[in-house]
C-alpha positions in Angstrom: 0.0 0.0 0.0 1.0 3.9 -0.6 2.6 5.2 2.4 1.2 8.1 4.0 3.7 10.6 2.9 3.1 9.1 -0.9 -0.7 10.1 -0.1 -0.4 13.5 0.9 1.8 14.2 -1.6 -0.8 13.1 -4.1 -3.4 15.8 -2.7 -1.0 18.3 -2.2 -0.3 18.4 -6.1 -3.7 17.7 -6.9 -4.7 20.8 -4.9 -2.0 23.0 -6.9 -3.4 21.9 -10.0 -6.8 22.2 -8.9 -7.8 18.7 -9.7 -9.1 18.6 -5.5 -12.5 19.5 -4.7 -13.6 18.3 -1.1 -17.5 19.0 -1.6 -17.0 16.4 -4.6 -15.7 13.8 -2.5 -14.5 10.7 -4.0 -16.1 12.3 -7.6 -13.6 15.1 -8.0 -11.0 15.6 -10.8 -8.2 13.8 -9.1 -10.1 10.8 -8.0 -11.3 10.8 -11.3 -7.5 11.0 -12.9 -6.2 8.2 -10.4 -9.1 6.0 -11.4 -7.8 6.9 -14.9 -4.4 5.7 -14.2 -4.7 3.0 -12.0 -7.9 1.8 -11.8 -8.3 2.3 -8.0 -11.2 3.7 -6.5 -9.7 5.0 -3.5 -6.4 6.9 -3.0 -5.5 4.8 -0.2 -5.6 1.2 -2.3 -2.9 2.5 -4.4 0.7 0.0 -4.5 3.6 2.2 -3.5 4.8 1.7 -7.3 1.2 3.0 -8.3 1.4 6.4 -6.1 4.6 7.2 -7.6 3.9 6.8 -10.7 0.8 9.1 -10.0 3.2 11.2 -8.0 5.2 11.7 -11.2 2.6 12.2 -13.2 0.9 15.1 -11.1 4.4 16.8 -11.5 4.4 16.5 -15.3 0.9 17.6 -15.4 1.9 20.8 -13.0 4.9 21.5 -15.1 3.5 21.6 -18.1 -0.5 22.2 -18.1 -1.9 23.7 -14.4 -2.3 27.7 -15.1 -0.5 29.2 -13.2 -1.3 30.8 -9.9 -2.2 34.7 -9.9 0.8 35.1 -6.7 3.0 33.0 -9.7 2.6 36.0 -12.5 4.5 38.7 -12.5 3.1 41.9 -12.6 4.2 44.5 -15.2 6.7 46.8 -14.7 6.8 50.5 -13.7 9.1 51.0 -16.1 7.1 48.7 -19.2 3.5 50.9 -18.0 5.4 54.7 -18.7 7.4 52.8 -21.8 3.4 52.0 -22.8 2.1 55.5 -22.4 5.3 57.3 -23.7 4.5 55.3 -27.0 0.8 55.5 -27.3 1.7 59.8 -27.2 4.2 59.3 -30.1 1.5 57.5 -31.8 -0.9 60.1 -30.9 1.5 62.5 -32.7 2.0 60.5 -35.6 -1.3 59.7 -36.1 -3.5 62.1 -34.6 -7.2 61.1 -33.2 -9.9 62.2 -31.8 -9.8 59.5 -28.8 -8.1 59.9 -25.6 -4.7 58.2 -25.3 -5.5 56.7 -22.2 -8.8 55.3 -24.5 -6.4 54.0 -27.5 -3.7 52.7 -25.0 -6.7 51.0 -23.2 -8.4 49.6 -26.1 -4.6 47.8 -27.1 -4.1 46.5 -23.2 -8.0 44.9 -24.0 -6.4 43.5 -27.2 -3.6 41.8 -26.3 -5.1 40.5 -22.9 -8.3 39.5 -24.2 -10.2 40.8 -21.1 -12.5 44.0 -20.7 -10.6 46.5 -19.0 -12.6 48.9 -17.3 -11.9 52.7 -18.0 -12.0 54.3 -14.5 -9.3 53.0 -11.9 -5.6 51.5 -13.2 -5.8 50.0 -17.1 -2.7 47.8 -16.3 -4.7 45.5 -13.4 -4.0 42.2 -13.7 -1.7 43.1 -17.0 1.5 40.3 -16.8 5.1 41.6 -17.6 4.7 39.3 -20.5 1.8 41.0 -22.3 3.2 44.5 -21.2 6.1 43.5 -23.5 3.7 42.3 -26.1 1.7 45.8 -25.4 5.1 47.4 -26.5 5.8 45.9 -29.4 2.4 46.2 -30.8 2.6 49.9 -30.2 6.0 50.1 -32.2 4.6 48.0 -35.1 1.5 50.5 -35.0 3.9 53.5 -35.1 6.4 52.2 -37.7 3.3 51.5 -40.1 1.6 54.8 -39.1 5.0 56.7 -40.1 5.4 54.7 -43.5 1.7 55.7 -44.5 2.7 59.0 -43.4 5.9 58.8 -45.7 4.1 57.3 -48.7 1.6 60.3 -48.5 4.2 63.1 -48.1 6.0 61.2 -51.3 3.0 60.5 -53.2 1.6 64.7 -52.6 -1.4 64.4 -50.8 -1.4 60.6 -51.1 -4.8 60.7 -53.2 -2.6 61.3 -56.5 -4.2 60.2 -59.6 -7.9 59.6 -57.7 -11.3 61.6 -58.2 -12.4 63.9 -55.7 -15.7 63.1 -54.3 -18.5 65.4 -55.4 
């Protein structure tokens, strides 16, 4: 039989990866993913070879697929937020608009992070270091292409060359 050690072990990675939920009981994830593996019901009928074998498979599966805990992220930077907002005003110069640039800066953070990001209180909650670097580079790759349309059009005249003005 698993030693006792082997068992806790077993919950404590299941409750990392959130495989654990006591008000399931015996029906939760983790039962359900030992049954998977070893075809025991019970945590506690498990061979010592069985639990780790489970053991190292809870590991695996932490490693490589459990999200990872909000206290895990890092938050963005100080430094990457004013890099964000120092580019989104040189975009604002290059291409001039009528929203805010707290708005068009907002609008990319919702972009990139795929979440609604409300408009009053901090735009960068919950905003990782890794998409604040994302956040950059987008900006550049906006401002680049907004200062080669720019370029064409200065080339070009008025950049409607050659085209019919509407009546």
């Amino acid at each position: 039989m698993a030693t006792g050690k082997q068992i806790q072990r077993i919950y404590a990675l299941g409750a990392k990866c959130g495989l654990l939920d006591r008000e399931r009981g015996n029906d939760d994830d983790l039962h359900l993913w030992i049954k998977q593996w070893s075809r025991k019901d019970h945590i506690s009928e498990l061979t010592e070879k069985q639990a780790d074998f489970i053991i190292a498979r809870l590991i695996d599966y932490q490693n490589n697929v459990c999200p990872p805990k909000p206290a895990d992220i890092e938050p963005i930077t100080g430094a990457q937020q004013s890099f964000c907002f120092r580019l989104t005003y040189k975009l604002a110069q290059v291409s001039p608009s009528e929203i805010d640039v707290r708005e068009r800066l907002r609008g990319l953070i919702c972009k990139v992070t795929n979440r609604n990001i409300q408009t009053d209180g901090d735009i960068f909650y919950k905003v990782t270091r890794n998409e604040g670097t994302q956040i950059i580079e987008m900006l550049k790759r906006i401002i680049r292409s907004e200062e080669r349309k720019k370029k064409r059009g200065e080339k070009n005249g008025t950049g409607t060359a050659g085209k019919t003005q509407p009546p």
